[in-house]
C-alpha positions in Angstrom: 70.2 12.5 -29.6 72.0 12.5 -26.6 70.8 9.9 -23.4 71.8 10.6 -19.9 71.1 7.8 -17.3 70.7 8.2 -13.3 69.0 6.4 -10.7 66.5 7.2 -8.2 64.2 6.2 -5.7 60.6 7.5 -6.9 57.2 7.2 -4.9 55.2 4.0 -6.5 52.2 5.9 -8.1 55.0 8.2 -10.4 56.4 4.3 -10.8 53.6 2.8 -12.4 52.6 5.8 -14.5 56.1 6.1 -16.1 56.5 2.2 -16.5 53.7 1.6 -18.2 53.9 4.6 -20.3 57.4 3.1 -21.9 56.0 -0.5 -21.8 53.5 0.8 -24.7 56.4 1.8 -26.9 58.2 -1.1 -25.9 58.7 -4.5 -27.4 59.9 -6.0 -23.9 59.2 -9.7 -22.5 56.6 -10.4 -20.3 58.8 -10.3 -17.5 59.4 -6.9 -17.9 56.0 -5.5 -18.2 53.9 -3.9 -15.3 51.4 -6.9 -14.7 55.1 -8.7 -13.0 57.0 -5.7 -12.0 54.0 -4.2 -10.4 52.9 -7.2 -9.0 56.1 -8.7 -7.4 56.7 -5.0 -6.2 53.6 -4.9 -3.8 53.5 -8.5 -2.7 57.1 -7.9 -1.3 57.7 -4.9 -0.2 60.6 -4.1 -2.1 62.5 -0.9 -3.2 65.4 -1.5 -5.7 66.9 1.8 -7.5 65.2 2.8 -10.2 67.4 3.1 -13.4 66.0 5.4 -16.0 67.9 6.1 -19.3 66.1 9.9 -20.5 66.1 11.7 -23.7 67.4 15.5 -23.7 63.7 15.9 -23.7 63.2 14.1 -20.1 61.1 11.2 -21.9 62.3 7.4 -20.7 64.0 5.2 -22.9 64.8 2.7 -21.2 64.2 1.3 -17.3 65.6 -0.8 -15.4 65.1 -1.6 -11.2 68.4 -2.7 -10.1 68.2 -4.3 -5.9 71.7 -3.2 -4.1 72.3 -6.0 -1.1 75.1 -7.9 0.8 75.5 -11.3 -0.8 77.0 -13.9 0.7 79.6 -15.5 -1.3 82.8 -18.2 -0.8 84.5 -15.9 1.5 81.9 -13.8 3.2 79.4 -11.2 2.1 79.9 -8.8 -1.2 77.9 -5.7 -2.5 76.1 -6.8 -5.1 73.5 -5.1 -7.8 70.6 -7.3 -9.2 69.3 -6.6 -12.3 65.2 -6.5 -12.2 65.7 -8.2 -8.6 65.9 -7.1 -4.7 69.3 -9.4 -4.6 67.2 -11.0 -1.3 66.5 -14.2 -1.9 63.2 -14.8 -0.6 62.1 -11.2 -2.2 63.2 -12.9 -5.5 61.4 -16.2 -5.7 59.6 -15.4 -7.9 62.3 -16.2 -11.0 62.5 -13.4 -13.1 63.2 -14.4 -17.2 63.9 -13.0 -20.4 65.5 -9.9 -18.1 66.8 -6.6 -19.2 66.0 -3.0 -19.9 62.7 -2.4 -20.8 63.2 -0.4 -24.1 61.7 2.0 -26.5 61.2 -0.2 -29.4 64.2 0.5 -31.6 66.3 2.4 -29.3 68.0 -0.6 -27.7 71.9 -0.1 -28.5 71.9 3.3 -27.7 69.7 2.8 -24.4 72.3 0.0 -23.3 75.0 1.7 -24.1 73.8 4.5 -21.7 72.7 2.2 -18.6 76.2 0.3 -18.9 77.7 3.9 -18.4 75.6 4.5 -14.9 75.8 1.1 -14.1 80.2 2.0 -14.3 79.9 4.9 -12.4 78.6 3.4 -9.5 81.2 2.6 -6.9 79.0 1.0 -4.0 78.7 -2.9 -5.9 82.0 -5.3 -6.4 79.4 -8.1 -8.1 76.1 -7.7 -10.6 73.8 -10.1 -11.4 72.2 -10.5 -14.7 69.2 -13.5 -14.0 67.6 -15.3 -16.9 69.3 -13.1 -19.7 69.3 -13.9 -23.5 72.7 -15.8 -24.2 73.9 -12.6 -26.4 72.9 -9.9 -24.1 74.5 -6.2 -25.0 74.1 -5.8 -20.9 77.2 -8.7 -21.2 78.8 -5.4 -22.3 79.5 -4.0 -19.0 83.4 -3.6 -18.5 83.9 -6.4 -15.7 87.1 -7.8 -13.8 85.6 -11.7 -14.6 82.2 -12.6 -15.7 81.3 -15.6 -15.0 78.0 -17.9 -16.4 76.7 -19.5 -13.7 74.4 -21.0 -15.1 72.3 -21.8 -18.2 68.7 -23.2 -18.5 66.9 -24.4 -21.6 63.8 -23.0 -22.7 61.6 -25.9 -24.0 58.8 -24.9 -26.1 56.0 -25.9 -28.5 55.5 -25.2 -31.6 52.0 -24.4 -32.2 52.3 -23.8 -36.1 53.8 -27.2 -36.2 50.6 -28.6 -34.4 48.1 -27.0 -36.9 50.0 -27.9 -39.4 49.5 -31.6 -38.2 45.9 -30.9 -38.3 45.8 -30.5 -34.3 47.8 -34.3 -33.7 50.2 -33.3 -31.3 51.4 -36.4 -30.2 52.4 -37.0 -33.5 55.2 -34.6 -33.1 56.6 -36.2 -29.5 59.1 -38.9 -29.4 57.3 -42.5 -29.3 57.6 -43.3 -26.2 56.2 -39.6 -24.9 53.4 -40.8 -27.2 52.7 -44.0 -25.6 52.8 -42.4 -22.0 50.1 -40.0 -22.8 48.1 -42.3 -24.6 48.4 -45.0 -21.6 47.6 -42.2 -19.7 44.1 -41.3 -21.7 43.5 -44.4 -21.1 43.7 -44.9 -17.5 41.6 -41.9 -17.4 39.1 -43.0 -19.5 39.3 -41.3 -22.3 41.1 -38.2 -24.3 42.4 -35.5 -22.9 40.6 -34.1 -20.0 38.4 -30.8 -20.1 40.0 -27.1 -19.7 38.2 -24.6 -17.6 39.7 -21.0 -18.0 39.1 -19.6 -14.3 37.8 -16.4 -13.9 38.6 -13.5 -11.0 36.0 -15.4 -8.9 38.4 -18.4 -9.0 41.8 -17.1 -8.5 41.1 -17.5 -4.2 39.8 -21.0 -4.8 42.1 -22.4 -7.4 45.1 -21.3 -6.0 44.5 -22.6 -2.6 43.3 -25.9 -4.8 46.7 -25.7 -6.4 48.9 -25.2 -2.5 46.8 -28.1 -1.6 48.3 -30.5 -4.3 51.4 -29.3 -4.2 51.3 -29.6 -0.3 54.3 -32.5 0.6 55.7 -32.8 -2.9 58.8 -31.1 -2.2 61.6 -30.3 -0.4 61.6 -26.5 -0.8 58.2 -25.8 -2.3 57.8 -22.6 -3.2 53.8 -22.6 -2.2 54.6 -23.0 1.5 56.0 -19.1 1.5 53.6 -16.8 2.1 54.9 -14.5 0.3 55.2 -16.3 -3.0 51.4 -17.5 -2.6 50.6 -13.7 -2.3 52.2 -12.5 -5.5 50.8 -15.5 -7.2 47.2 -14.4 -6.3 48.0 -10.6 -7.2 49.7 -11.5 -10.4 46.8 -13.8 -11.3 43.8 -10.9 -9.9 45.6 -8.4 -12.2 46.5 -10.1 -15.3 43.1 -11.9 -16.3 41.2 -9.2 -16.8 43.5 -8.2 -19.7 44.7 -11.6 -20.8 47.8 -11.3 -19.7 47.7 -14.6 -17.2 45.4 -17.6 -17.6 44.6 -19.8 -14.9 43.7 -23.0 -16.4 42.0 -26.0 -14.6 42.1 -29.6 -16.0 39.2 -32.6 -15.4 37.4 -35.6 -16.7 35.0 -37.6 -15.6 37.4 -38.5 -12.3 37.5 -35.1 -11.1 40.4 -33.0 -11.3 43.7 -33.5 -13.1 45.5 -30.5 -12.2 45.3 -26.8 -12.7 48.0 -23.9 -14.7 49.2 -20.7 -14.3 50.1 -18.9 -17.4 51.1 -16.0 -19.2 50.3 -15.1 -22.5 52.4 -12.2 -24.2 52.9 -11.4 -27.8 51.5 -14.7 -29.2 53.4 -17.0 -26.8 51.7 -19.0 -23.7 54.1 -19.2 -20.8 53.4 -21.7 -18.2 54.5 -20.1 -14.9 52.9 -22.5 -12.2 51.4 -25.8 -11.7 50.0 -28.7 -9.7 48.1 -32.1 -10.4 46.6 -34.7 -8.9 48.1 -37.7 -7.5 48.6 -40.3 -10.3 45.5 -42.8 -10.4 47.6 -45.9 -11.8 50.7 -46.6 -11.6 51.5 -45.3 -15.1 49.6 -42.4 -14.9 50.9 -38.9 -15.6 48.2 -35.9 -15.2 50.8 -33.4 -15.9 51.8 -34.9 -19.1 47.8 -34.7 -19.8 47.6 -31.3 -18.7 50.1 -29.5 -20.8 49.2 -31.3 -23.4 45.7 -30.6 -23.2 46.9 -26.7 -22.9 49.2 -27.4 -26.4 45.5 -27.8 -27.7 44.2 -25.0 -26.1 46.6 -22.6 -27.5 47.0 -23.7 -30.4 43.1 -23.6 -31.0 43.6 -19.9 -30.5 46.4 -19.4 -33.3 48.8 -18.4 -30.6 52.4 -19.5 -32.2 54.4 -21.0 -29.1 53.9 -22.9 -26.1 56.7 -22.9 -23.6 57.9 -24.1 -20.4 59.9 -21.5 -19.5 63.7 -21.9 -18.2 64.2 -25.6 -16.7 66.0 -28.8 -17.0 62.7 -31.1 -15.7 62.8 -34.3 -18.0 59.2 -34.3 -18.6 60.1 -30.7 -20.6 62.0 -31.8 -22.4 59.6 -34.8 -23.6 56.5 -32.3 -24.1 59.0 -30.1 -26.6 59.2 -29.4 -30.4 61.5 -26.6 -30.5 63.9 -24.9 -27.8 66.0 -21.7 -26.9 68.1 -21.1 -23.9 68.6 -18.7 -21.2 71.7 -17.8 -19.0 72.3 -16.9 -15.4 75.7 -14.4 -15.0 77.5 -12.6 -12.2 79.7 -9.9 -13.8 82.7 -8.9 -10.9 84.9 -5.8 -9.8 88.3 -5.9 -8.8 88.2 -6.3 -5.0 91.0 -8.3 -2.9 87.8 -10.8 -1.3 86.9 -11.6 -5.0 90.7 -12.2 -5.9 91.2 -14.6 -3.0 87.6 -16.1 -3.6 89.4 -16.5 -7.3 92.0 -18.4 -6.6 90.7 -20.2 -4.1 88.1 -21.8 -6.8 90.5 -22.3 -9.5 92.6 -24.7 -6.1 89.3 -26.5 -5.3 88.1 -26.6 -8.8 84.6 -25.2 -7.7 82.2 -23.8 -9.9 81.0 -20.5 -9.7 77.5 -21.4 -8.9 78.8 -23.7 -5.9 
């Protein structure tokens, strides 16, 4: 059957409806479902094209929001097209992972194929971005000048079969000294692990301002000090617990609080999105070691099958994992004379793309 792809701009309510109406006959990530699309849309204010691969029968098979801005680059700014992003950088805090087209479950080559044609015929970008994209991406496809990897991010993850498998001992599975730094930590806390509390709608106001508050003053460009990002926290959170979808968690002993989780839980696989803990109470003591690995018991309880730490490099991810995948950052590039220069000017300097 043959697919014909366009984009358009349509009004938010005809959005929603036909969004979620392919996310039920879709096998997408979380990242492409409503409870994130919808939810990033109305905390920003943002109108990327809508790309819709349709049937000859007018049904979707496949969508995509693609953000069309002026990004500044080496040499000054370049037209650029963002996959599942505005292409603003503030708009787009809120990393977007496991990207692509939202599919009808087993229409995915043809569906590509079709989006990589409208994505060609479009003559108003010289750049694409393709954030947080599975290293063998068909959208890697697209007929490009130079693509170029600007990055790539392990996934580190749990195992929770592993875990119940070794009858709920997961520090038996972590290096030895991970081991010892949790178990010093139990200790200067008085005990095992510390308590989880799944928040309900009633909390998301209180434990989120709890969690801005401990993050306060930790770091350079914390994401908690934007407005913005703080809002589509809170709407992500008020939307998804109803169904499931995100789990705010909140960690204490007999000390009071340890720290407090934002997660997502999609297709048997707990996400953590966000987090903040408590100052250490020793000098030795780590509450967000205790935290997630108080949550690796949560979730494994349940029968879910991974826990993961989404796309990061953070050393204490790497300790908390049994398994890991990877994700990849690209920027796919037109011919244009500016990009050329920029080019060659890279190769001289023997700059990275990402620099």
């Amino acid at each position: 059957m043959t697919l014909s792809a366009i984009f358009s701009q349509p009004d938010r309510a005809t959005l929603a409806e036909r969004w979620q109406a392919l996310e039920a006959r879709s096998d997408g990530s979380f990242f492409l479902g409503w409870t994130w699309v919808g939810a990033w849309l109305d905390s920003y204010g943002v109108r990327p094209d809508l790309l819709a691969v349709t049937d000859a029968a007018g049904q979707d098979v496949a969508l995509a929001l693609v953000g069309h801005a002026m990004r500044p680059r080496l040499l000054g700014g370049v037209a650029t097209l963002s996959l599942n992003q505005s292409g603003d950088p503030q708009a787009d805090r809120p990393y977007v992972e496991y990207n692509g087209l939202l599919v009808e479950a087993g229409r995915e080559a043809e569906a590509t194929v079709a989006a990589l044609a409208a994505l060609a015929r479009r003559r108003d970008w010289r750049a694409l971005t393709l954030s947080g994209i599975a290293p063998d991406s068909s959208l890697l496809g697209l007929p490009a000048r130079r693509r170029l990897r600007v990055d790539v991010s392990p996934v580190y993850q749990v195992d929770l079969d592993a875990v119940r498998v070794a009858d709920g001992d997961y520090l038996s599975l972590l290096s030895a000294n991970t081991r010892s730094q949790i178990r010093r930590a139990m200790k200067d806390h008085g005990g095992p692990l510390p308590d989880v509390a799944i928040g309900g709608l009633d909390d998301v106001i209180p434990w989120l301002e709890e969690m801005a508050a401990l993050n306060g003053g930790r770091h350079a460009d914390n994401a908690w000090d934007d407005a913005g990002f703080r809002s589509f926290v809170g709407t992500i959170c008020a939307r998804g617990l109803p169904s499931g979808a995100v789990e705010l968690l909140r960690f204490a002993d007999a000390g009071g609080v340890v720290g407090l989780l934002v997660n997502f839980v999609h297709r048997g696989v707990a996400m953590n999105y966000q987090s903040a803990f408590a100052a250490a109470r020793t000098a030795k003591d780590k509450p967000g070691l205790l935290c997630h690995a108080a949550a690796v018991g949560h979730y494994a309880a349940r029968g879910l099958s991974r826990y993961s730490l989404l796309a990061g490099k953070d050393r204490y991810k790497q300790s908390l994992a049994t398994c890991e995948e990877s994700l990849e950052w690209w920027v796919l590039e037109r011919f244009s004379p500016r990009l050329e220069a920029e080019a060659l000017l890279r190769r001289l300097l023997r700059r990275p793309a990402s620099a």
